[in-house]
N, CA, C and O of each residue as an XYZ file, in Angstrom:
940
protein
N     122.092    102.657     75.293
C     123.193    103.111     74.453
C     124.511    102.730     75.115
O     124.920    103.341     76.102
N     125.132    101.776     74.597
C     126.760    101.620     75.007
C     127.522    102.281     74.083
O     127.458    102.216     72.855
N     128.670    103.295     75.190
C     129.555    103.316     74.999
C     130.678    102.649     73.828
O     131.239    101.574     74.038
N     130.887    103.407     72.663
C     131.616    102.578     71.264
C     132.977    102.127     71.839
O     133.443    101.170     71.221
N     133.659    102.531     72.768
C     134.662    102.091     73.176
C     134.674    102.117     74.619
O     133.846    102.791     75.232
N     135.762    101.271     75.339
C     135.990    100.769     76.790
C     136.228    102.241     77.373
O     137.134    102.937     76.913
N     135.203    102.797     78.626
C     136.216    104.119     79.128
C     136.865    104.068     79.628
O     136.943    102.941     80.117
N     138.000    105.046     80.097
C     139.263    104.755     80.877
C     139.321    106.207     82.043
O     139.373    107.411     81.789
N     139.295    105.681     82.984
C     139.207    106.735     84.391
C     140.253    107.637     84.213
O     141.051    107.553     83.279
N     140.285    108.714     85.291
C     140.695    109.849     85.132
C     140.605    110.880     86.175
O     139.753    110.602     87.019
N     141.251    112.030     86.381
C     141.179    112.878     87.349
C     140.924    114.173     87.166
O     141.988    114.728     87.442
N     139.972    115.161     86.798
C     139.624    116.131     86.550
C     140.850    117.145     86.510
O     141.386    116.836     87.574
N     141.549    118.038     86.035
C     142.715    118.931     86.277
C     141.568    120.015     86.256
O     141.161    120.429     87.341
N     140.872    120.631     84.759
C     140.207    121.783     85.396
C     139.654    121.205     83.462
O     140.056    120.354     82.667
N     138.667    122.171     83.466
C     137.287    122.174     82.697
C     137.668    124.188     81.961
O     137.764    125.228     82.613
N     137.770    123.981     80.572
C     137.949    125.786     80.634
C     137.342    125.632     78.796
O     137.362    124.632     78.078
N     136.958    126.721     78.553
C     136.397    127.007     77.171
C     135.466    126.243     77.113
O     135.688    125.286     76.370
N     134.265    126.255     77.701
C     133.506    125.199     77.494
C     133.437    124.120     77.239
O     132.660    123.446     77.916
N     134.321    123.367     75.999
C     134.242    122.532     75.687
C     135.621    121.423     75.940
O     135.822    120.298     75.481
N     136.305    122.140     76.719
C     137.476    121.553     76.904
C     137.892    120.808     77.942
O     137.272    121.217     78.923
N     138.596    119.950     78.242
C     138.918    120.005     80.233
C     140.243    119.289     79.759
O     140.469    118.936     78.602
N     141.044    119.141     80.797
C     142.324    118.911     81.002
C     142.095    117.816     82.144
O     141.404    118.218     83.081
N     142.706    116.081     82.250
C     142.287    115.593     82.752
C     143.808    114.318     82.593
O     144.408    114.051     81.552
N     144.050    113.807     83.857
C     145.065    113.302     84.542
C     144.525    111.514     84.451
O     143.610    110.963     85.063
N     145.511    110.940     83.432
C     144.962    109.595     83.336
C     145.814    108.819     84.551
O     146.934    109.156     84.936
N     145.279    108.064     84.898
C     145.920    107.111     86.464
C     147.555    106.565     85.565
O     148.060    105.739     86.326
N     148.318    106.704     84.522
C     149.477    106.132     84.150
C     149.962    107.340     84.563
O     151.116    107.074     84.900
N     149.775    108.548     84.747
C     150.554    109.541     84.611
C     150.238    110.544     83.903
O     150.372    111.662     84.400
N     149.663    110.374     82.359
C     149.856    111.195     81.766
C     148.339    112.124     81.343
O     147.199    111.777     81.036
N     149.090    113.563     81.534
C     147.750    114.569     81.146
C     147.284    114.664     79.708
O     148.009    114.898     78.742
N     145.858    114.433     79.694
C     145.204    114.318     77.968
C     144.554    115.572     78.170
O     144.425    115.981     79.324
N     144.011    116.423     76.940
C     143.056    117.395     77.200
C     141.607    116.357     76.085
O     141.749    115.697     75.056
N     140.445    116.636     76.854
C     139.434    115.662     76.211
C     138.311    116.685     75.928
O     138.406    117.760     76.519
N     136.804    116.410     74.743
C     136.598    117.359     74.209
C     135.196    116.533     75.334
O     134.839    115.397     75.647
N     134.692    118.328     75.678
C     133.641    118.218     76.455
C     132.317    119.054     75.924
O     132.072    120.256     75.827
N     131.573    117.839     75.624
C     130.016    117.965     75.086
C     128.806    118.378     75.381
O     127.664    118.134     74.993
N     129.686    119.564     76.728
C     128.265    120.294     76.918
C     128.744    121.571     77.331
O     129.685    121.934     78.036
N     127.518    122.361     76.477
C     127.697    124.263     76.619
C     127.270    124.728     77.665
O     127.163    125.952     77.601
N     126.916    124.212     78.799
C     126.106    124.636     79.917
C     127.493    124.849     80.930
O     128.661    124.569     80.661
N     126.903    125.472     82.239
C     128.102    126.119     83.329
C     128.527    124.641     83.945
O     129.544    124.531     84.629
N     127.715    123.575     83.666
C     128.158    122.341     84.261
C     128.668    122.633     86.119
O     129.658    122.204     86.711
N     127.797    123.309     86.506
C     127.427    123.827     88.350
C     127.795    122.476     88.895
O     127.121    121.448     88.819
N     128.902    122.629     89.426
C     128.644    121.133     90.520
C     129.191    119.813     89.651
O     128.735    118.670     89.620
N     130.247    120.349     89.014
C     130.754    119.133     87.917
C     132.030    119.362     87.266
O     132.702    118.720     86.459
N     132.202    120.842     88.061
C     133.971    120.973     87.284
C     135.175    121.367     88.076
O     136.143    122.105     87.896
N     134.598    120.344     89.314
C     135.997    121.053     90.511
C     137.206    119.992     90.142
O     137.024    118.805     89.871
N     138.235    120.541     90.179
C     139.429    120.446     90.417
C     139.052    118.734     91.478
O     138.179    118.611     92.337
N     139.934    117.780     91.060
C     139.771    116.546     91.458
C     138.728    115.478     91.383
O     138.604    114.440     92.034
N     138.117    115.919     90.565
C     136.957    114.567     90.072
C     136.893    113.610     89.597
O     136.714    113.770     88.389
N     136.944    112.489     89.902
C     136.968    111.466     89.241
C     135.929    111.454     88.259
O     134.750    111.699     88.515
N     136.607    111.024     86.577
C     135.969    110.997     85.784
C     136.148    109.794     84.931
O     137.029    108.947     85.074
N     135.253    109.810     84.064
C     135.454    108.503     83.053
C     135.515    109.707     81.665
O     134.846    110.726     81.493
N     136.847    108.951     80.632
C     136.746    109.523     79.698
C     136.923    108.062     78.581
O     137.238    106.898     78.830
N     136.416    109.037     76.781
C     136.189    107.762     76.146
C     137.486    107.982     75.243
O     137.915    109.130     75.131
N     138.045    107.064     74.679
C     139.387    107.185     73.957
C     138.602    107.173     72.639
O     137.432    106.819     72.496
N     139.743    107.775     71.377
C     138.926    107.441     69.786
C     140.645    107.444     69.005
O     141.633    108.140     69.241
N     140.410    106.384     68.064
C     141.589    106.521     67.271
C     141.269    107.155     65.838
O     141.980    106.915     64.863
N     140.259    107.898     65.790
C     139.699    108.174     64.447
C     140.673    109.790     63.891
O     140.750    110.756     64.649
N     141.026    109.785     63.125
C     142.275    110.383     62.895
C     141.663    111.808     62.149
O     142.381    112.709     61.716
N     140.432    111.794     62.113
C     139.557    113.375     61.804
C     139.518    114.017     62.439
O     139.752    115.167     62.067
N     139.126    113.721     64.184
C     139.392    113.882     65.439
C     140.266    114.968     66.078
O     140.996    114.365     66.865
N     140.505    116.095     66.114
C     141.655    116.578     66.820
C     141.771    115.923     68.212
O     142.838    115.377     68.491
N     140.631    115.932     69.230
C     141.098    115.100     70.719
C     140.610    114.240     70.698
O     139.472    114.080     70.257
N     141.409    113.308     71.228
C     141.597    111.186     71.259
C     140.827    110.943     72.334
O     140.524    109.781     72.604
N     140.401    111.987     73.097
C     139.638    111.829     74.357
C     138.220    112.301     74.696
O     138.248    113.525     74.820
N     137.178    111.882     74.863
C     136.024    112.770     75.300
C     135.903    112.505     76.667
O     136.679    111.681     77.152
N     134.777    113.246     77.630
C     134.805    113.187     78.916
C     133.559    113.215     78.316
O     133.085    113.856     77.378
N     132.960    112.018     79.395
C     131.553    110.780     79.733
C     131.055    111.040     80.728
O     130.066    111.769     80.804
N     131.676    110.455     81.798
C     130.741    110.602     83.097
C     131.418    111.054     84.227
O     132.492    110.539     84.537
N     130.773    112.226     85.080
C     131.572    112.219     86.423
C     131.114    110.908     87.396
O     129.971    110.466     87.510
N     132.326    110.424     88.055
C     131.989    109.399     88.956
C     131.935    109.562     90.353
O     132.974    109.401     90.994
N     130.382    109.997     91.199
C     130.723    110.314     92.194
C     131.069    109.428     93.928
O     131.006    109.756     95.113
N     131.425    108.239     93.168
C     132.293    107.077     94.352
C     131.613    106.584     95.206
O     132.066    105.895     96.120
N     130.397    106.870     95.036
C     129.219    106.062     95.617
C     128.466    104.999     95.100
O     127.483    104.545     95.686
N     128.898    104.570     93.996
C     128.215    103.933     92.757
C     126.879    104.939     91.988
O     125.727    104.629     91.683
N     127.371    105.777     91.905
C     126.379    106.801     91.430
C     127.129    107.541     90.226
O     128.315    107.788     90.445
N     126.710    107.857     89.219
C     127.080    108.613     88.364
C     126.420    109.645     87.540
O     125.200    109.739     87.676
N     127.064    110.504     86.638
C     126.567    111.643     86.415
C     127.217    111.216     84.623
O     128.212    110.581     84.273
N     126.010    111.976     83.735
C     126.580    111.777     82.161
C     127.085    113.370     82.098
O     126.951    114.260     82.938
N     127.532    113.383     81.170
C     127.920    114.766     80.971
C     127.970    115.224     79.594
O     128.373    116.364     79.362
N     127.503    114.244     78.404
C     127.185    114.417     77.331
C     125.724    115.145     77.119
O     124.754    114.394     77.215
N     125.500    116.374     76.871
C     123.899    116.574     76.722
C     123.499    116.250     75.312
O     122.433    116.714     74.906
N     124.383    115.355     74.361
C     123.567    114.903     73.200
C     123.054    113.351     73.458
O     122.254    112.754     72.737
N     123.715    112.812     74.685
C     122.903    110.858     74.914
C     121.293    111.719     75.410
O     120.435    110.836     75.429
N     120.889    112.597     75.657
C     119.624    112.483     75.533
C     118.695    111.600     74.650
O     118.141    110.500     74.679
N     118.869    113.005     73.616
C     118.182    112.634     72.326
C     118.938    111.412     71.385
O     118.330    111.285     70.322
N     119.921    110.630     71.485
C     120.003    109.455     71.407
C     119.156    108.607     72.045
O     118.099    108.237     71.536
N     119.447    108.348     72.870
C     118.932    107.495     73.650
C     116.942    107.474     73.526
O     116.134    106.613     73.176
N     116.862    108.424     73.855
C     115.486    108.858     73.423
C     114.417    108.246     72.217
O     113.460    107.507     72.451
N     114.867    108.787     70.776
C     115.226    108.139     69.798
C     114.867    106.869     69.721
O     113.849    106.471     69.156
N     115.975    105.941     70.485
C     115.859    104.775     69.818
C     114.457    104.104     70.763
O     113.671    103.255     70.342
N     114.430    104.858     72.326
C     113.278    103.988     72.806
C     112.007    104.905     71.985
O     111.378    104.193     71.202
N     111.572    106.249     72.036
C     110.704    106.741     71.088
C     110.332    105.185     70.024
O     109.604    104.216     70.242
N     111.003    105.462     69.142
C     110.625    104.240     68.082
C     110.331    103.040     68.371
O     109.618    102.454     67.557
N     110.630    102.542     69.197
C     110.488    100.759     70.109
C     109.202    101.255     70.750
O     108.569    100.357     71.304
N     108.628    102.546     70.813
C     107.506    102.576     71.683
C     107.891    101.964     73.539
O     107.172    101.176     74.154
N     108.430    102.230     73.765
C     109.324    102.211     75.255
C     109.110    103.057     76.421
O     109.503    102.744     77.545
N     108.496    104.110     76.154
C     108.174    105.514     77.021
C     107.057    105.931     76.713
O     106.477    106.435     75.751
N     106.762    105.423     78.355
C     105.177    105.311     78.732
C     104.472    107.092     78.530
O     104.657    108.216     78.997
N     103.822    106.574     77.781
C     102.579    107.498     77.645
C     103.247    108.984     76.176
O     102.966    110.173     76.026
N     103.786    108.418     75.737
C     104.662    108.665     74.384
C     104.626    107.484     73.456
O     105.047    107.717     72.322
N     104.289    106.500     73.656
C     104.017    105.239     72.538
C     102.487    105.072     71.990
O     101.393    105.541     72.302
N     103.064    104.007     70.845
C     101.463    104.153     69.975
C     101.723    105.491     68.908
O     100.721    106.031     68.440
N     102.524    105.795     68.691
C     102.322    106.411     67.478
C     103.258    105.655     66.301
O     104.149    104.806     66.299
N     102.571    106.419     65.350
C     102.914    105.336     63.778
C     104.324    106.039     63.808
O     105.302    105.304     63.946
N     104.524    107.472     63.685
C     106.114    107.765     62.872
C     106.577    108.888     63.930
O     105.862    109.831     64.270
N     108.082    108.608     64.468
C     108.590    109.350     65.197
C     109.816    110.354     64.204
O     110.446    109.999     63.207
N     109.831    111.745     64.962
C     110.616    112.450     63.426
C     111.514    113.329     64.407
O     111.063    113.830     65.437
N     112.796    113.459     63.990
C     113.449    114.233     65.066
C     114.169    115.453     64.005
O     114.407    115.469     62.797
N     114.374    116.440     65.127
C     114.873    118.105     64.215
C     113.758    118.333     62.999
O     114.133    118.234     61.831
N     112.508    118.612     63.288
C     111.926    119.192     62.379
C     111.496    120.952     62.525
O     111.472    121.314     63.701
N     111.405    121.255     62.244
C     111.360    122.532     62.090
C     109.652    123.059     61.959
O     108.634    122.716     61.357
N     110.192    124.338     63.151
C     108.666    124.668     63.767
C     108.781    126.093     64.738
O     109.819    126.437     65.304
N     107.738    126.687     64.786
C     108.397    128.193     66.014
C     108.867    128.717     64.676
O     108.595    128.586     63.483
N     110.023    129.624     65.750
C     110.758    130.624     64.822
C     111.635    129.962     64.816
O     112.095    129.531     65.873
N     112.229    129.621     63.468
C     114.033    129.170     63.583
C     114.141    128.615     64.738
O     114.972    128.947     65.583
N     113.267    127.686     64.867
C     113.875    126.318     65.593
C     113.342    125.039     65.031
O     112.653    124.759     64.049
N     113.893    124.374     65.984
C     113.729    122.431     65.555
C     113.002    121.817     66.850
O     113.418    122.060     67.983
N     111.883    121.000     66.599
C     111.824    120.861     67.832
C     112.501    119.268     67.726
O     112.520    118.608     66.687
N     112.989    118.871     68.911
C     113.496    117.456     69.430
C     113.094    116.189     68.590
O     113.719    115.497     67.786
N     111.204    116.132     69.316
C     110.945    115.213     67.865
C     109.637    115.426     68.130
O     109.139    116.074     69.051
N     108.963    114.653     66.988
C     107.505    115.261     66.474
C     107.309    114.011     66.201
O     107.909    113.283     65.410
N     106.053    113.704     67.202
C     105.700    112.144     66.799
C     104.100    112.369     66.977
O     103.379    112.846     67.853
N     103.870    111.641     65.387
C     102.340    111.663     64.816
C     101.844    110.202     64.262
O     102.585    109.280     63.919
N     100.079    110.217     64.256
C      99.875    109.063     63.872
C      99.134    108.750     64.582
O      99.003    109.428     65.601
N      98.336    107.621     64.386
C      97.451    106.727     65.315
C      95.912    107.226     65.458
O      94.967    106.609     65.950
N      95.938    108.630     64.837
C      94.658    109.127     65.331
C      94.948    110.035     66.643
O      94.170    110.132     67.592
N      96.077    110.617     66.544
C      96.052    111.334     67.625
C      96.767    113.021     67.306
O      97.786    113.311     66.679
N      96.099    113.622     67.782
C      96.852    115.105     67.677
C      98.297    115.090     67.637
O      98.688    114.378     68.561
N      99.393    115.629     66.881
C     100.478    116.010     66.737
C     101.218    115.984     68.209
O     100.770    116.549     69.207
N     102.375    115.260     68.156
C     102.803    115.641     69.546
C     104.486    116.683     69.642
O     105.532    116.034     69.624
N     104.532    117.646     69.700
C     105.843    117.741     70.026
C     106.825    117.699     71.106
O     106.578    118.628     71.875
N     107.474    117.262     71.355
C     108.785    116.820     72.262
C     109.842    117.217     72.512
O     110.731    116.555     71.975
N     110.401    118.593     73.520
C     111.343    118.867     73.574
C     111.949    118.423     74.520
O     111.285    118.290     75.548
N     112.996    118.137     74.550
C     113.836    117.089     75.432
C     115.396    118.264     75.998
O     116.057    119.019     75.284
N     115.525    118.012     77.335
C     116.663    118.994     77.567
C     116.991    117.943     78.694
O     116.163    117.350     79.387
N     118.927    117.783     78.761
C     119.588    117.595     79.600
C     119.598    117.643     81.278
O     119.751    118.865     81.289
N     119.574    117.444     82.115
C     119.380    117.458     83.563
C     120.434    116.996     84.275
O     120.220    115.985     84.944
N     121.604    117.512     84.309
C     122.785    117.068     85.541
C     122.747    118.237     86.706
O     123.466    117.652     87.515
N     122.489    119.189     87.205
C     122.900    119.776     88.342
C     121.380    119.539     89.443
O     120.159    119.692     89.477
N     122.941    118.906     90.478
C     121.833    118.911     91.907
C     122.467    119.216     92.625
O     123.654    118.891     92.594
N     121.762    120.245     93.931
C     122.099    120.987     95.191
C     121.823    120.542     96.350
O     122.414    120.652     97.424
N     120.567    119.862     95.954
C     120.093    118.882     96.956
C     119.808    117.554     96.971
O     119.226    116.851     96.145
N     120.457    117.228     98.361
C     120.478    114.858     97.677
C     119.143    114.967     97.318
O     118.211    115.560     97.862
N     119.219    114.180     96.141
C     118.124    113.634     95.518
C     117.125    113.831     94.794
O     116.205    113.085     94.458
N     117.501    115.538     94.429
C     116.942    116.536     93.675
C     117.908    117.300     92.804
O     118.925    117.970     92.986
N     116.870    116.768     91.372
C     117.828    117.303     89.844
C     116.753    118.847     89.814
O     115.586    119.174     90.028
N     118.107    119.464     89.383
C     117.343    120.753     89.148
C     117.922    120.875     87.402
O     118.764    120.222     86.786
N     117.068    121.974     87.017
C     117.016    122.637     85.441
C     116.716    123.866     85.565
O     115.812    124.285     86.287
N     117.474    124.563     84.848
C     118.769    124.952     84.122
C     119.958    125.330     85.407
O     119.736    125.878     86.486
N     121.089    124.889     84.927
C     122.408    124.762     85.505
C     123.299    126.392     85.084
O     124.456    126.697     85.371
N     122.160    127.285     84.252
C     123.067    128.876     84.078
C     121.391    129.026     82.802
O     120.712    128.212     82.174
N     121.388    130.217     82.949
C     120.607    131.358     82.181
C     120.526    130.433     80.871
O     121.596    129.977     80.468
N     119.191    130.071     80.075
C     119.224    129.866     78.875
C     117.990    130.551     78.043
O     116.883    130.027     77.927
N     118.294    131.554     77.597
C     117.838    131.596     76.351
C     116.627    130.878     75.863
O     115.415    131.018     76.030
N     117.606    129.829     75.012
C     117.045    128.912     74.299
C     116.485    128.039     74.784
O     116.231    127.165     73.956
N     115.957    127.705     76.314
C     115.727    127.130     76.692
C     114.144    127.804     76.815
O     113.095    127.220     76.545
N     114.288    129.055     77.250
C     112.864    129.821     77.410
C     112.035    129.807     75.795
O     110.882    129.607     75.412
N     113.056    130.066     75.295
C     112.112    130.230     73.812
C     111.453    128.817     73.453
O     110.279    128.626     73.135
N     112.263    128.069     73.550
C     111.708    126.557     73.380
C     110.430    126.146     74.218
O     109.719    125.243     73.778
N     110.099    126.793     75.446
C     108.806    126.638     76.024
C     107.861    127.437     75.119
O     106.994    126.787     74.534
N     107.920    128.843     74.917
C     107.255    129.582     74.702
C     106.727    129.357     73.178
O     105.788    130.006     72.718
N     107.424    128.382     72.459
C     107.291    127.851     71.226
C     106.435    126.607     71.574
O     105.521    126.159     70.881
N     106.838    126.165     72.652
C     105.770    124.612     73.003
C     104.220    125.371     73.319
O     103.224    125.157     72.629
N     104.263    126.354     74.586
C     103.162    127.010     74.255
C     102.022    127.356     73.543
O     100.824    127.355     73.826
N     102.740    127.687     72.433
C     102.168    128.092     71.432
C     101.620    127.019     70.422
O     100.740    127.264     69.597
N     102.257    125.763     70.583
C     101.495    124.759     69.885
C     100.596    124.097     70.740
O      99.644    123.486     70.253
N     100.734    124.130     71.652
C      99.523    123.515     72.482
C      98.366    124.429     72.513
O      97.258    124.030     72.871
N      98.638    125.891     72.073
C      97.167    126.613     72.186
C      96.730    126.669     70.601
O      95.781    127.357     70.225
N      97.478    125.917     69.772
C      97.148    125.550     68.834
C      96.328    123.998     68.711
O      95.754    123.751     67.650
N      96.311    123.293     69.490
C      95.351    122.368     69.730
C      96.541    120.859     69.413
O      96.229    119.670     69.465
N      97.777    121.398     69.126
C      98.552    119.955     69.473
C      98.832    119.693     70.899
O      98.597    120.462     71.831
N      99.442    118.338     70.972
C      99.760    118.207     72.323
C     101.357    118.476     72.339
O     102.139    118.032     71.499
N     101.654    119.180     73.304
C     103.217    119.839     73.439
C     103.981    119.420     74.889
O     103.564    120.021     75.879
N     105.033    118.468     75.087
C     105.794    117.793     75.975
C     107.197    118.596     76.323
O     107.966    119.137     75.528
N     107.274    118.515     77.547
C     108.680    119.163     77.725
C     109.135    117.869     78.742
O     108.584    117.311     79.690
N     110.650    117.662     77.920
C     110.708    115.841     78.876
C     112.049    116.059     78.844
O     112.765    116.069     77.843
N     112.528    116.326     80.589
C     113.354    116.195     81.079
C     114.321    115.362     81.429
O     114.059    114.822     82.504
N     115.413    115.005     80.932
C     115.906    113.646     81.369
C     117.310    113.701     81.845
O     118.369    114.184     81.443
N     116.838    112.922     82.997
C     118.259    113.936     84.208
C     119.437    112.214     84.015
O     119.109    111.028     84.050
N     120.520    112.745     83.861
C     121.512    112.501     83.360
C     122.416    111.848     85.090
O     123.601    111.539     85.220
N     121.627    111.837     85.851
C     122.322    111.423     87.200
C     121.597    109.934     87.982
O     120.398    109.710     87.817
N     122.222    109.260     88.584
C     121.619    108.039     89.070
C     121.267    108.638     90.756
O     120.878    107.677     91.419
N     121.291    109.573     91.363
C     121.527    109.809     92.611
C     120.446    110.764     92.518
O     120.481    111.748     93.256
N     119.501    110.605     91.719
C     118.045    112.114     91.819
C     116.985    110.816     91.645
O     117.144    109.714     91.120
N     115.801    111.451     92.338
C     114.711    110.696     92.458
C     113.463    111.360     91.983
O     112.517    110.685     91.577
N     113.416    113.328     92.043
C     112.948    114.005     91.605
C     113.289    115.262     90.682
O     114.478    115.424     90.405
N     112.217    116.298     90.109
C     113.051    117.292     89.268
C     112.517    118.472     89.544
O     111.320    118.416     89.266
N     112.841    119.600     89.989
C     112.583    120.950     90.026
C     112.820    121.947     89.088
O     113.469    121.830     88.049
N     112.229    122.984     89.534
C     113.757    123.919     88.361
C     114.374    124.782     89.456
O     114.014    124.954     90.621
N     115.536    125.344     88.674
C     116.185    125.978     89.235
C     115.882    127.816     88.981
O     116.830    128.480     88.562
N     115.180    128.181     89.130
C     114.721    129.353     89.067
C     115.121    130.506     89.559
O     114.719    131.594     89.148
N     116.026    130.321     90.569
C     117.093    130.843     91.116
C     117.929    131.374     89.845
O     118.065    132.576     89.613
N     118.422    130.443     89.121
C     119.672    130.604     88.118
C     119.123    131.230     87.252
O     119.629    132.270     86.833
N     117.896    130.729     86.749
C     117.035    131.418     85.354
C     115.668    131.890     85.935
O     114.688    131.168     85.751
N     115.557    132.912     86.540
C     113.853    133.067     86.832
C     113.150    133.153     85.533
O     111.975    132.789     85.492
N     113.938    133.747     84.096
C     112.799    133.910     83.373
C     112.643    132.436     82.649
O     111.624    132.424     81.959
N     113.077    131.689     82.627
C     113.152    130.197     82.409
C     111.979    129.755     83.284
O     111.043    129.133     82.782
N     112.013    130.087     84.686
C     110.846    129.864     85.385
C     109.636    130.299     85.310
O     108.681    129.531     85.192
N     109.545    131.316     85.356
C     108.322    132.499     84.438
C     107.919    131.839     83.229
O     106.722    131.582     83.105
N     108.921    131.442     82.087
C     108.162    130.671     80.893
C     107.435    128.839     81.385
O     106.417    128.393     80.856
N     107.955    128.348     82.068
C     107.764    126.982     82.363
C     106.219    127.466     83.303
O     105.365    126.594     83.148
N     105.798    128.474     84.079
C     104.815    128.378     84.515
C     103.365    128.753     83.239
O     102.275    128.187     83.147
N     103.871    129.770     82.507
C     102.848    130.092     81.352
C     102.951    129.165     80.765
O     101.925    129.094     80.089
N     103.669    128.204     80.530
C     103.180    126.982     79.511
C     102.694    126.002     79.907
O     101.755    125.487     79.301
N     103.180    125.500     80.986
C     102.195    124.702     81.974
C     100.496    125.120     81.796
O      99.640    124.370     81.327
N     100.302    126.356     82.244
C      98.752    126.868     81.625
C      98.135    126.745     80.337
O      96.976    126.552     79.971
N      99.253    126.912     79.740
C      98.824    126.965     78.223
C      98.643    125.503     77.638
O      98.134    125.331     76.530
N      99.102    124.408     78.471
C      98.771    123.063     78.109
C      99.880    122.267     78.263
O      99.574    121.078     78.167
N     101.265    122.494     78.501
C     102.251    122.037     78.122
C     102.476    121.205     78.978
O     102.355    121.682     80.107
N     102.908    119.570     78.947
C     103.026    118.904     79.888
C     104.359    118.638     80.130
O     105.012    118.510     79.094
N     105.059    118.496     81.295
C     106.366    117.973     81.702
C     106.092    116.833     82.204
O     105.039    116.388     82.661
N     107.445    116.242     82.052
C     107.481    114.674     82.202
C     108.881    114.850     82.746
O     109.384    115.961     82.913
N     109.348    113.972     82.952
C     110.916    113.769     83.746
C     110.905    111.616     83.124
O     109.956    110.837     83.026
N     112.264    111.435     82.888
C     112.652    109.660     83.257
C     114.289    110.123     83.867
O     114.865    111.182     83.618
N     114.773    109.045     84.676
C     115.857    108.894     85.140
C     116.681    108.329     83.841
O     116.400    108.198     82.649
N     117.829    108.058     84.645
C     118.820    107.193     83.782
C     119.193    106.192     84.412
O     118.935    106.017     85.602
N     119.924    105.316     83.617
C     120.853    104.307     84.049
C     121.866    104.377     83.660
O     122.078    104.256     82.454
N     122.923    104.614     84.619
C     124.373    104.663     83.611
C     125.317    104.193     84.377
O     125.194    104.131     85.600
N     126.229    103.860     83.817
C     127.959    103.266     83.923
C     128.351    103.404     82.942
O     127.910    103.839     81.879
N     130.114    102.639     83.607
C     130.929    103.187     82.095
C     130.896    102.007     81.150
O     131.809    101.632     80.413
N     129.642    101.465     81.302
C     129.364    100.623     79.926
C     128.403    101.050     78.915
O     128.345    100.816     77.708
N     127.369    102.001     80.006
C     126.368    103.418     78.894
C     125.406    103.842     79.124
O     125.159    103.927     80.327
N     124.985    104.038     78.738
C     123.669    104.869     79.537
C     122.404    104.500     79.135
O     122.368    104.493     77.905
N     121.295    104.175     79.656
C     120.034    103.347     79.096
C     118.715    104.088     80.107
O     118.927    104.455     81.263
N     117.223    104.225     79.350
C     116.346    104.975     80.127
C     116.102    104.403     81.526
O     116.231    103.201     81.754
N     115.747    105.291     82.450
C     114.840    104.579     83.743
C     113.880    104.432     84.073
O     113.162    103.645     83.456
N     113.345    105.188     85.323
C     111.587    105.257     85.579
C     111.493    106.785     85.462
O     112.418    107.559     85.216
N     110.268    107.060     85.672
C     109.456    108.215     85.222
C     110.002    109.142     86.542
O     110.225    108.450     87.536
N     110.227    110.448     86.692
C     110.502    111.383     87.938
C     109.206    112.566     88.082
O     108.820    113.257     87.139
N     108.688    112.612     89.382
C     107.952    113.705     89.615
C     108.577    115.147     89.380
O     109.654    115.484     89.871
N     107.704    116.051     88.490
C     108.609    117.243     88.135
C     107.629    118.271     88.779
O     106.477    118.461     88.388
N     108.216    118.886     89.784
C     107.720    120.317     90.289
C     108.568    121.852     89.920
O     109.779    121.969     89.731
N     107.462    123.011     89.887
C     108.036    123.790     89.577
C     108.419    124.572     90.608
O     108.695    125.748     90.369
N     108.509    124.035     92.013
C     109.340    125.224     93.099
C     110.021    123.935     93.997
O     110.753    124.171     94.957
């Protein structure tokens, strides 16, 4: 997935209302840019960060600016969009691209399943049991070279196992596929610390059938594209 327009660097001022940050372009001048993820973003909103943000002249738009990637000056980077997941995803899903997820006839995303939810995507066909696919974001790490999940308490993150659960003891096959959003992780944990009951659900579904998977990324500020597969442990 590239980037629709050229990004243009930047200096973190501060990150506030979730969705907001205030950010210092190298001419001088301060933009506020709209930021695309609801999570505590741990380890991604200090005061002086070099960032990449994307410009838009689309005049529906209230901010001309989004914030893309933190750049952490090592040639390493961090996305900070948690919707290039399931983009990105998506388009390799359908190309059959992601090993041991290909071979099916029709890939279907936001369908509806559980209670009042959607799962990610639902890919059937071939002669094979139903698969569902929930896919969640992965930027916070504490330790070089280790992505952890969840970055603050979710909810919806537990229910979404406990819904995968439940279709796998229904005799589909049920995926939880992590995809860490950083070039500087090699593996994936959780963070159980932040969410124990997040952890508590990821171990009952694991039993109950549920498989985790992890892929890296590839990214710059030209875009972000899948990587290789990551070992995912739960401590």
């Amino acid at each position: 997935m590239r980037f629709q327009t050229p990004l243009v660097p930047a200096t973190l001022v501060r990150r506030y209302k979730r969705f907001l940050a205030d950010c210092l372009l190298e001419d001088g001048r301060e933009v506020t840019a709209h930021v695309a993820n609801p999570g505590s973003m741990l380890g991604m909103k200090d005061e002086g960060l070099r960032i990449w943000l994307e410009p838009n002249d689309d005049p529906k738009r209230k901010l001309k600016w989004a914030w893309r990637l933190v750049d952490h000056g090592n040639g390493h980077f961090t996305g900070v969009d948690t919707g290039v997941p399931n983009r990105v995803l998506k388009a390799a899903l359908m190309a059959g691209q992601v090993a041991g997820l290909d071979g099916y006839d029709l890939v279907r995303p936001e369908v509806k399943y559980g209670t009042n939810s959607r799962i990610d995507f639902l890919l059937t066909g071939a002669g094979r049991p139903d698969t569902y696919v929930e896919v969640k974001s992965v930027t916070l790490s504490r330790t070089p070279g280790l992505a952890e999940f969840p970055d603050s308490v979710t909810a919806r993150g537990t229910k979404h196992l406990v819904e995968l659960a439940e279709m796998a003891r229904q005799g589909h096959r049920a995926v939880m596929l992590y995809l860490v959003q950083r070039t500087d992780c090699t593996r994936v944990t959780l963070a159980s610390d932040i969410d124990p009951a997040y952890g508590a659900a990821f171990e009952v579904a694991r039993s109950a059938g549920v498989e985790a998977m992890a892929l890296g990324c590839q990214i710059s500020p030209d875009g972000v594209s899948l990587g290789t597969p990551l070992p995912v442990s739960s401590v």
